[in-house]
C-alpha positions in Angstrom: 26.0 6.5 -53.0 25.2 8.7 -50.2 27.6 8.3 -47.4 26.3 7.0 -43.6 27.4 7.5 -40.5 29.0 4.3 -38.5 26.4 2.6 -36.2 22.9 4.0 -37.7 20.8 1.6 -39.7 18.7 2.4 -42.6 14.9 2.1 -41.5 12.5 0.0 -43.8 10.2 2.0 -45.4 6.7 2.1 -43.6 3.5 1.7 -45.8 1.9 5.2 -45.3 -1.6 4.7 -44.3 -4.3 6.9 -44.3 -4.4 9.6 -41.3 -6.9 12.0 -40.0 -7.6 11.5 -36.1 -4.7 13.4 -35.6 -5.9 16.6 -36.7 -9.8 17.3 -35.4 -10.4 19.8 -38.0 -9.3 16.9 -41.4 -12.4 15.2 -43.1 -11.5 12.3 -44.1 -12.6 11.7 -48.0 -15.2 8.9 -48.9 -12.0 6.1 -50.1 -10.8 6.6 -46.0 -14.1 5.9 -44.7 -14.4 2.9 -47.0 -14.9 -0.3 -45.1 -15.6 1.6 -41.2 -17.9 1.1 -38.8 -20.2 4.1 -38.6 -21.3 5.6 -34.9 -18.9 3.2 -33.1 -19.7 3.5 -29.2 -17.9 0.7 -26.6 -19.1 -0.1 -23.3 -16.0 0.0 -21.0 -17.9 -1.0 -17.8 -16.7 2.8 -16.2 -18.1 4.6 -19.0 -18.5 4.1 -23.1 -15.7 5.2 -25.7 -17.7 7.1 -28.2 -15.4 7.2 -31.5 -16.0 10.7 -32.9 -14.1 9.9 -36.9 -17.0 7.7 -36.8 -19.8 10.0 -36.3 -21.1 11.9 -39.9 -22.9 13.9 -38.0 -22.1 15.9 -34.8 -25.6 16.1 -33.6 -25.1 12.1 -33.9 -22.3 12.3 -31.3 -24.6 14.8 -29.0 -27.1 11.9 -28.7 -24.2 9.2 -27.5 -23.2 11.7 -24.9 -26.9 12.5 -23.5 -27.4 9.0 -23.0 -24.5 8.3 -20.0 -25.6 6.1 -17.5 -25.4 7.6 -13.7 -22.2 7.5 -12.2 -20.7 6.7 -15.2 -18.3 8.8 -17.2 -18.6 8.9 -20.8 -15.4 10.1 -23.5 -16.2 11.0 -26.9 -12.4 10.9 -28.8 -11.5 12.2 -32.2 -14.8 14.4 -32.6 -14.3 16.5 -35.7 -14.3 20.4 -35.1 -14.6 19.7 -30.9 -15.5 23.3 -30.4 -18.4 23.2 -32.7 -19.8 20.0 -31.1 -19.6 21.9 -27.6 -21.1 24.8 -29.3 -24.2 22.5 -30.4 -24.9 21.9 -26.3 -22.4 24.0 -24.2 -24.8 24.0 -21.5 -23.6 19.5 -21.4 -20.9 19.4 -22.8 -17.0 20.8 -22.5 -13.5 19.9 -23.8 -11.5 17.7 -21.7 -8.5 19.9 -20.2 -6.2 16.7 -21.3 -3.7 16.2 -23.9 -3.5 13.2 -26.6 -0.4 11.7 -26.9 0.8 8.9 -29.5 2.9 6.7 -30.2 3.9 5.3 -33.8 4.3 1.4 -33.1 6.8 1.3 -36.1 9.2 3.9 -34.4 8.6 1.7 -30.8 12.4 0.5 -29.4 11.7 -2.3 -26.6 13.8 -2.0 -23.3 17.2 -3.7 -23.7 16.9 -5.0 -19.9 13.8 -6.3 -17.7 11.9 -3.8 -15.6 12.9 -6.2 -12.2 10.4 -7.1 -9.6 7.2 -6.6 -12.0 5.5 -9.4 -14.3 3.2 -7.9 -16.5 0.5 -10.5 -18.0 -2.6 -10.8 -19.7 -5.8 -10.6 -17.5 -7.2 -14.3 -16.7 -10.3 -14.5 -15.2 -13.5 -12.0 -13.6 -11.5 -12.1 -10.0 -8.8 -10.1 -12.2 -11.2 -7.4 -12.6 -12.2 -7.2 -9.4 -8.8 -6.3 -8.3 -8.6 -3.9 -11.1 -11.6 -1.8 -9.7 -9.5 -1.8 -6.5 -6.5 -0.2 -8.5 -9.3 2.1 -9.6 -10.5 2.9 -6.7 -7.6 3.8 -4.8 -6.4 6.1 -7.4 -9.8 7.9 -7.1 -10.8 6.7 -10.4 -14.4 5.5 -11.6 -14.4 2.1 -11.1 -15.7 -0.4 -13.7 -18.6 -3.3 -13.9 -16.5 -6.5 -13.7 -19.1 -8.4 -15.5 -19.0 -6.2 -18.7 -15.1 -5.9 -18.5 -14.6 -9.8 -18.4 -17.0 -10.0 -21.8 -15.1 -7.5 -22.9 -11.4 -8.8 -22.7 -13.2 -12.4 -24.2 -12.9 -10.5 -27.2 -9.3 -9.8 -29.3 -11.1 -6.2 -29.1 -9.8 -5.9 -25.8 -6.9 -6.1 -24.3 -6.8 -6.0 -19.8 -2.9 -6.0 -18.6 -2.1 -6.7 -15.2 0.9 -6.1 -13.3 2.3 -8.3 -10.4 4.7 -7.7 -7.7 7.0 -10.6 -8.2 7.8 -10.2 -4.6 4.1 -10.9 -3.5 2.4 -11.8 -6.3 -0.1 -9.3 -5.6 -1.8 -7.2 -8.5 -0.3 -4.0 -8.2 -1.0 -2.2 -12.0 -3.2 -2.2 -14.7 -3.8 -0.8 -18.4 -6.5 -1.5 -21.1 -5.9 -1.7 -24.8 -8.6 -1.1 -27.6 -7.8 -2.0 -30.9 -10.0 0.6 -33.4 -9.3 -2.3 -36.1 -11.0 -4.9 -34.4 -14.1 -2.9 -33.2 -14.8 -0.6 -36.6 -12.1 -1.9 -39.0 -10.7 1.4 -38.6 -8.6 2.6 -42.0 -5.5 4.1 -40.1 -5.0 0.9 -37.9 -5.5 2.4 -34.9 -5.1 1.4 -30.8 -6.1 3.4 -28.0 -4.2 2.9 -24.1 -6.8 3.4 -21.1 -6.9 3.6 -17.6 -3.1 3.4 -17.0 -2.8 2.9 -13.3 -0.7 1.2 -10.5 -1.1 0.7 -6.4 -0.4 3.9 -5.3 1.6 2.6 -2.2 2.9 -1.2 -3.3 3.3 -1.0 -6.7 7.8 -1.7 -7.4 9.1 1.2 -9.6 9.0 1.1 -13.5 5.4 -1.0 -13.1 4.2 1.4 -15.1 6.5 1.6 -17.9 6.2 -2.4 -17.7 2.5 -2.1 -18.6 2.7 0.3 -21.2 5.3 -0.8 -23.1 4.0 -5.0 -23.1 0.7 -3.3 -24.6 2.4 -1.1 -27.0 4.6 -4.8 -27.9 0.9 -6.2 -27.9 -0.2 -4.3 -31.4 4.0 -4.1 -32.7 3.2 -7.9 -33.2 -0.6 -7.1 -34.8 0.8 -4.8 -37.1 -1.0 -1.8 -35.7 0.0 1.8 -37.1 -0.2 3.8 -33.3 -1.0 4.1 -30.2 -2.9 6.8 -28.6 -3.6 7.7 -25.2 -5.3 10.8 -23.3 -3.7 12.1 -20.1 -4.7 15.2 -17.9 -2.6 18.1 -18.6 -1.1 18.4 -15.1 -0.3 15.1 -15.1 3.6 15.7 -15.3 4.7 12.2 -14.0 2.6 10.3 -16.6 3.7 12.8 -19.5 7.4 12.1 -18.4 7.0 8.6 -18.8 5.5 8.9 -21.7 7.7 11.2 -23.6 10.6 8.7 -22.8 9.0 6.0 -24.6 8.3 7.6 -27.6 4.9 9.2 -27.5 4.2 12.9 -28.7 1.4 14.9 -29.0 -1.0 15.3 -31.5 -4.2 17.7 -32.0 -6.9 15.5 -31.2 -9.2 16.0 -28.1 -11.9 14.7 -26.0 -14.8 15.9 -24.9 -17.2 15.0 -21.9 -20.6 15.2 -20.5 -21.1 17.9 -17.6 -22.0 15.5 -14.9 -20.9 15.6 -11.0 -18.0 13.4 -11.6 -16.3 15.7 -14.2 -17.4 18.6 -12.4 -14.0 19.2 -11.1 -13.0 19.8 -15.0 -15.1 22.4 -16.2 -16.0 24.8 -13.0 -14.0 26.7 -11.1 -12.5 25.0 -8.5 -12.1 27.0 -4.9 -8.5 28.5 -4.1 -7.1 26.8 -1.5 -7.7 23.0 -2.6 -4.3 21.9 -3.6 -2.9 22.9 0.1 -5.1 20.2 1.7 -4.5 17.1 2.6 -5.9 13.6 1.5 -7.8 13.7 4.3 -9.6 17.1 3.8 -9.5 17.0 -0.1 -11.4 13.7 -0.7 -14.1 15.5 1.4 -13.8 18.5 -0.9 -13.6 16.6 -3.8 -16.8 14.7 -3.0 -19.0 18.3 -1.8 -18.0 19.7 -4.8 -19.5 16.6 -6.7 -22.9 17.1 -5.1 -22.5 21.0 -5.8 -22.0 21.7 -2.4 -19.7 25.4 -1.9 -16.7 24.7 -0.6 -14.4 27.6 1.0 -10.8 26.3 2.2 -10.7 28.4 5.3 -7.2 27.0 6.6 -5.8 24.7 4.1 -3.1 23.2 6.5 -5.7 22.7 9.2 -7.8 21.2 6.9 -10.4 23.3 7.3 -13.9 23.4 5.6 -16.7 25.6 5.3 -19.6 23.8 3.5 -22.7 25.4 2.3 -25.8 24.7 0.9 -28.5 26.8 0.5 -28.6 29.1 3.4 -26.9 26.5 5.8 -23.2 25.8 6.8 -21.4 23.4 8.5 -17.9 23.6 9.4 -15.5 20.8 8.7 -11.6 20.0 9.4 -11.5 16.7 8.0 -13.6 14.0 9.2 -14.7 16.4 12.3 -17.4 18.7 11.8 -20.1 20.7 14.4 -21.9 17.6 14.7 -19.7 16.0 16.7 -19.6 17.7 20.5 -17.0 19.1 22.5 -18.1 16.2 25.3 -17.7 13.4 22.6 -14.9 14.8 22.0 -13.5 14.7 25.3 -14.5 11.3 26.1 -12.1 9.7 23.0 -9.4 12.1 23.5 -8.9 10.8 27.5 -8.3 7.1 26.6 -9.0 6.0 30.7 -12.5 7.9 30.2 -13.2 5.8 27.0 -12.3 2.5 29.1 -14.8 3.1 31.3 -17.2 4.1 28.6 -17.1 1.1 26.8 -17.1 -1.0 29.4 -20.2 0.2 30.8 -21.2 -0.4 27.2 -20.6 -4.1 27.4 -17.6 -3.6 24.7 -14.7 -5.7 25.5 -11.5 -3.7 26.5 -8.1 -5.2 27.9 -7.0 -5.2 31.1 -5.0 -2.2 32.3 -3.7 0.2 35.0 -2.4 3.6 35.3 1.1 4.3 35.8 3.2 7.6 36.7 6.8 8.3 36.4 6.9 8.0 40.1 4.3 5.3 41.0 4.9 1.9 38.6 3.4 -0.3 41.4 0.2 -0.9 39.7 1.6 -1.3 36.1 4.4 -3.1 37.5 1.2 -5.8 39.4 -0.6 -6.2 36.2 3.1 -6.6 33.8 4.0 -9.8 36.2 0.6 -11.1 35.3 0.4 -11.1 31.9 4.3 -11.1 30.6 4.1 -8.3 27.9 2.0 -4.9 28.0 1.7 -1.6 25.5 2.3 1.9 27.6 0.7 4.9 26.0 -0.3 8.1 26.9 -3.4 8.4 28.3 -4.3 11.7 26.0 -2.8 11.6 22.6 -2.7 11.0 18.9 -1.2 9.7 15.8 0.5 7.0 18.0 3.3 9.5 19.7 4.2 8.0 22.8 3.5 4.6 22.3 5.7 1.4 23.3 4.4 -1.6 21.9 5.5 -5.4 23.2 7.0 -3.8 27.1 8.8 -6.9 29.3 10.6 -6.3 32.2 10.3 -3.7 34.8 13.7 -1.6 33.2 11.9 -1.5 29.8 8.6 -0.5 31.8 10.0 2.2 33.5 11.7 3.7 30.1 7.9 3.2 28.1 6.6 5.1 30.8 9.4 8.1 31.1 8.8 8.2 27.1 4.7 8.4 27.1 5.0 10.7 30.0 6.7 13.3 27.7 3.5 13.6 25.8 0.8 13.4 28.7 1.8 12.8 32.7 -1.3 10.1 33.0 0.2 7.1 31.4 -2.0 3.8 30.8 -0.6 0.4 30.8 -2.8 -2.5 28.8 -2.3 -6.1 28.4 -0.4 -7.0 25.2 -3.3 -8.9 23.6 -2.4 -10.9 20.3 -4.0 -9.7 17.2 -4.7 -7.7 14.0 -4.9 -4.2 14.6 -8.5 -3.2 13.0 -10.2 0.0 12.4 -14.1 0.3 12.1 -15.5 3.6 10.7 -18.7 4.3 11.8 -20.9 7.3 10.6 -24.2 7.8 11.4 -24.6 4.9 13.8 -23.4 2.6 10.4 -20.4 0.6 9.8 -19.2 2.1 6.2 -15.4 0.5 6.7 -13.0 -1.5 8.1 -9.5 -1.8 7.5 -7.0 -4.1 9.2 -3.8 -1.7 10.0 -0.2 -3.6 9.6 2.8 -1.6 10.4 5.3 -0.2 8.4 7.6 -3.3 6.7 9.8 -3.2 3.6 10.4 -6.5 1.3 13.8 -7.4 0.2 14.7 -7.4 -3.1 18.3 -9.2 -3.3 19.7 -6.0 -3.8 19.6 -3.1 -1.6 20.3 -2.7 2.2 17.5 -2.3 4.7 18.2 1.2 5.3 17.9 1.5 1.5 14.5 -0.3 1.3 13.0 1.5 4.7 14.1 5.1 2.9 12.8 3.6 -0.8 9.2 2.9 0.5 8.9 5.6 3.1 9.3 8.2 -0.4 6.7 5.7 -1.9 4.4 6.3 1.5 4.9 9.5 1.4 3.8 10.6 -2.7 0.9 8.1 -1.9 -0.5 9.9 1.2 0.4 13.8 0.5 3.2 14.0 2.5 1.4 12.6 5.2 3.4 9.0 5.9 6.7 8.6 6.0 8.8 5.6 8.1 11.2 7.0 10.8 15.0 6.0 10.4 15.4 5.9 14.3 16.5 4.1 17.5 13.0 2.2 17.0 13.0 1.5 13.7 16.6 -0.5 14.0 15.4 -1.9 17.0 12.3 -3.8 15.7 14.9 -4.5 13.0 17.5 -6.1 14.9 14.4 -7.9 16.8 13.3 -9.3 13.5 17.2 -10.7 13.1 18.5 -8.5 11.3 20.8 -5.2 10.6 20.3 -2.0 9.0 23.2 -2.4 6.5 22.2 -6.0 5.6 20.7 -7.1 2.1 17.7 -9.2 2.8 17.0 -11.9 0.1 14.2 -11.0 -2.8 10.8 -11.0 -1.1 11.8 -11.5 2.2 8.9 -9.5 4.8 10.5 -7.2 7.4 8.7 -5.5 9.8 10.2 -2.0 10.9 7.7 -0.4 12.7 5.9 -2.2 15.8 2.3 0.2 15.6 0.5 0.4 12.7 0.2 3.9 12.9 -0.2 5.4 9.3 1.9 8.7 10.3 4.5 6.2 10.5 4.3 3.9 7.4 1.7 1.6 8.5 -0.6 -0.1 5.6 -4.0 -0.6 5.3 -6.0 -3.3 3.7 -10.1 -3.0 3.2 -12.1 -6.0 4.9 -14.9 -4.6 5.3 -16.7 -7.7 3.6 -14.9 -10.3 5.9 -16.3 -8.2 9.1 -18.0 -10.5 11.6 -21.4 -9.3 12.6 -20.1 -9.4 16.4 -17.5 -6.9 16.1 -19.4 -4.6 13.5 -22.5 -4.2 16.7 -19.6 -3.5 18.8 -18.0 -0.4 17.3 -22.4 0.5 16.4 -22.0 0.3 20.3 -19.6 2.1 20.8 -20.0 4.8 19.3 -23.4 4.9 20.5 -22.0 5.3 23.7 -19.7 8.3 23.1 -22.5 9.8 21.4 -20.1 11.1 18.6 -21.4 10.7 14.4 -18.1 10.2 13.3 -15.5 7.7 14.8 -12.6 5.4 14.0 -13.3 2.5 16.9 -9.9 0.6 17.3 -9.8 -3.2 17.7 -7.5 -5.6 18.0 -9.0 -9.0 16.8 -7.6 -12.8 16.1 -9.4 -13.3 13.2 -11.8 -10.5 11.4 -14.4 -12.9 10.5 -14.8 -14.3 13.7 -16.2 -12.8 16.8 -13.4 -11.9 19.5 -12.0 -8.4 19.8 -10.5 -6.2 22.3 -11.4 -2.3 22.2 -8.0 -0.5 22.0 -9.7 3.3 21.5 -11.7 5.9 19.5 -10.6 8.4 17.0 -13.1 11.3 16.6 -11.5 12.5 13.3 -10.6 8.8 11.4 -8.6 9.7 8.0 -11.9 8.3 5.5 -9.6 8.8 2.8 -7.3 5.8 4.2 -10.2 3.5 3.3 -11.0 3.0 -0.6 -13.1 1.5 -2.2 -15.7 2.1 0.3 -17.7 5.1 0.4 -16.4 7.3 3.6 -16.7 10.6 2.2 -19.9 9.8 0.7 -21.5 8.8 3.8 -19.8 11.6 5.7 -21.4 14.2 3.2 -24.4 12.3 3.5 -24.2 13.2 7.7 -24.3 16.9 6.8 -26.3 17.6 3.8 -28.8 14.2 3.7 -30.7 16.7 1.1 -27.8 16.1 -1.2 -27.4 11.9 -0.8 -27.1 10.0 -4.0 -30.4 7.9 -4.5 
């Protein structure tokens, strides 16, 4: 009897079963195919699987492919001899620059200890979907029909996985399982993971993992053979994560239609592209769709020149030549847009101007109201700003601070609300976002200095390096105002607030209401911009309730950051501004 070493156990032999998806060029023989569906395509809702092992002719899966819906994206998998069905319509089609990893389910270890802060659970209802098409959307992915991924998962065929923050019990991750036996009684036992993806700015680490490995536990218990998945070949995060649990590559490939969503796949992209940021690369992202040129002219500007045809327009992020060097004067001095919009009939708050040496008038109106905000009266990105002033000491230091950035300081009543941003474009309300600032939720575990530094690295991967929470003076004192200090351990899922402005340079959040808008305050911002004469603006408001009709005008933004506000179609509207010839019917 052969010797073993101390600690490693014998394996129970595994019944071979019959395998040829994981080489494209195997035929399988006549006893594999015995028993499978034949020409097996599955409506996902964002696109159709077609199943290329069971296609017996390529021409067969050339048909499936031609017959994508619009703004859908189709993925034929396991096609037999890829490079010959390209070859049969090269001008459509082209091989997916993605890799396919698997896993074998009998070789699956589970985690020894919980992923903490994540429940991962079976999708329950068509309000589930919904807030998967949001995960979707903010990872700039196509996003599904609801209706056709709830009949779906009402089938065993299906399997929807959502993650939840156990801190918030918010949705915050989602992954879709399709098991080949159940839809073509496939001979190797096959499943397939899709759409792995988690809130890009909320989501508690490991949600990920959590979601792939209670799918993969999903078909260890149906007896399943593997697991496959597909995942860009750049993707080096998701690659990582799935090395460690298990999954390695095979030789199987996908390949996809030619349309404008996948155009980014098979042409030549423009130098320059990866050094934008969000907010100038979801503009190029969504030109290039349309097959307009794009030329990076100054990457870290943001810069743009668009063409089409024989005219160009010159972009750096949301601000282009449409809008004029007048409109743009009029938002950049905030006492200019005051009296703008109030000769526009748009609510504003009462204010004065203040200098470091003359506080009388400031001084008048803080006695009157109790609390005020002091801000620069030219600025941006919310430098200078002091939110919640009392007193005439505090006053006086707001002041000396905003008068670093601009000597013209303006003083405004403290008015109680939600801070909301409306984007209109083209005289249109396309979005709006309340803005909450930056605040970190305890976990039972870590200090708030921990937690502050944990989700300003999360803010920051999610936005490009764009958003990142301070550790300063402010940020421990809207700590200690909120009762508590920077070395304390807050209790799990206890809300702390660290930032006063909802600034985004500065951690703040955003969440789309752009369906809870009350008509009131969506005729306001139309107004308002109106008013500036300017195509593109963010109009701030600060509002007691979205869906009802009070609002106080806090300022414009001539270049608002449209990628901030997924699902809703910003760049597609903004595109739509400068090339109308190119708008999606």
């Amino acid at each position: 009897m052969a010797a073993r070493l101390a600690g490693h156990r014998r394996r129970t032999p595994v019944t071979s079963t019959p395998a040829f998806t994981d080489r494209s060029w195997r035929k399988p023989s006549d006893h594999q195919l015995q028993g499978m569906g034949s020409d097996v395509v599955l409506d996902m809702g964002w696109g159709r699987l077609v199943f290329g092992q069971t296609f017996s002719d390529l021409h067969g899966i050339v048909d499936a492919l031609r017959a994508e819906e619009t703004g859908e994206r189709d993925i034929c998998i396991y096609p037999r001899d890829p490079h010959v069905l390209v070859g049969l319509a090269p001008d459509e089609l082209f091989i997916d620059p993605s890799y396919t990893y698997r896993l074998d389910l009998h070789r699956y270890r589970a985690r020894h200890e919980l992923i903490r802060g994540v429940f991962v659970r079976t999708a329950t209802s068509r309000a589930d979907m919904v807030a998967i098409n949001e995960i979707y959307a903010l990872n700039g992915m196509v996003v599904g029909d609801a209706d056709v991924m709830w009949r779906n998962h009402r089938t065993r065929c299906f399997t929807y996985l959502v993650a939840e923050d156990q801190r918030t019990g918010k949705i915050v991750g989602t992954v879709t399982g399709v098991d080949h036996t159940l839809a073509f009684d496939d001979p190797e036992g096959g499943t397939s993971l899709w759409c792995l993806a988690v809130h890009n700015q909320d989501a508690p680490p490991g949600a990920g993992e959590a979601l792939v490995r209670v799918l993969a536990e999903r078909y260890v218990g149906r007896g399943r053979a593997y697991l496959d998945l597909s995942v860009m070949h750049d993707n080096s995060g998701a690659i990582a994560l799935y090395r460690k649990l298990g999954f390695s590559r095979v030789s199987a490939v996908c390949v996809k239609r030619k349309n404008p969503i996948n155009t980014p796949l098979f042409a030549a992209r423009p130098p320059g592209l990866e050094g934008l940021n969000p907010y100038a690369l979801v503009i190029a992202e969504e030109a290039l769709r349309r097959g307009v040129r794009v030329e990076v002219t100054d990457a870290e500007w943001g810069e743009l020149r668009l063409s089409v045809g024989g005219r160009t327009v010159v972009t750096r992020e949301s601000l282009s030549e449409f809008t004029t060097a007048v409109a743009m004067s009029r938002c950049d001095d905030k006492r200019v847009t005051r009296r703008i919009m109030e000769r526009a009939g748009v609510r504003v708050a009462r204010g004065a101007l203040a200098h470091e040496d003359d506080l009388a008038a400031a001084s008048a109106l803080l006695r009157e109201v109790g609390a005020v905000v002091v801000k620069p009266a030219r600025g941006e990105q919310g430098q200078g700003i002091t939110v919640g002033v009392k007193g005439d000491a505090a006053l006086e230091r707001a002041v000396r601070f905003a008068a670093q950035f601009c000597p013209d300081v303006l003083v405004e009543e403290l008015v109680p609300g939600q801070d909301l941003r409306v984007v209109v474009i083209d005289r249109e309300v396309v979005a709006a976002a309340v803005r909450r600032p930056a605040e970190v939720i305890g976990d039972g575990r870590s200090s708030v200095t921990e937690l502050v530094r944990t989700t300003s690295r999360r803010r920051e991967r999610a936005t490009g390096g764009e958003s990142r929470i301070p550790l300063d003076a402010t940020t421990t004192e809207v700590v200690a105002d909120a009762g508590y200090a920077m070395d304390d351990v807050p209790r799990n899922g206890d809300r702390i607030q660290v930032r006063r402005t909802a600034n985004l340079h500065t951690g703040g959040t955003i969440e789309d209401v752009t369906g809870q808008l009350h008509r009131e305050i969506a005729d306001a911002a139309v107004r308002a911009a109106v008013a500036l004469d300017i195509p593109v603006t963010g109009i701030d408001f600060l509002v007691p309730d979205v869906a009802g009709p009070d609002y106080v005008f806090i300022e414009a933004n001539e270049r608002p950051g449209l990628a901030n506000h997924e699902p809703q179609p910003t760049a597609e509207r903004f595109v739509d501004l400068l090339f109308p010839e190119t708008r999606r019917r």
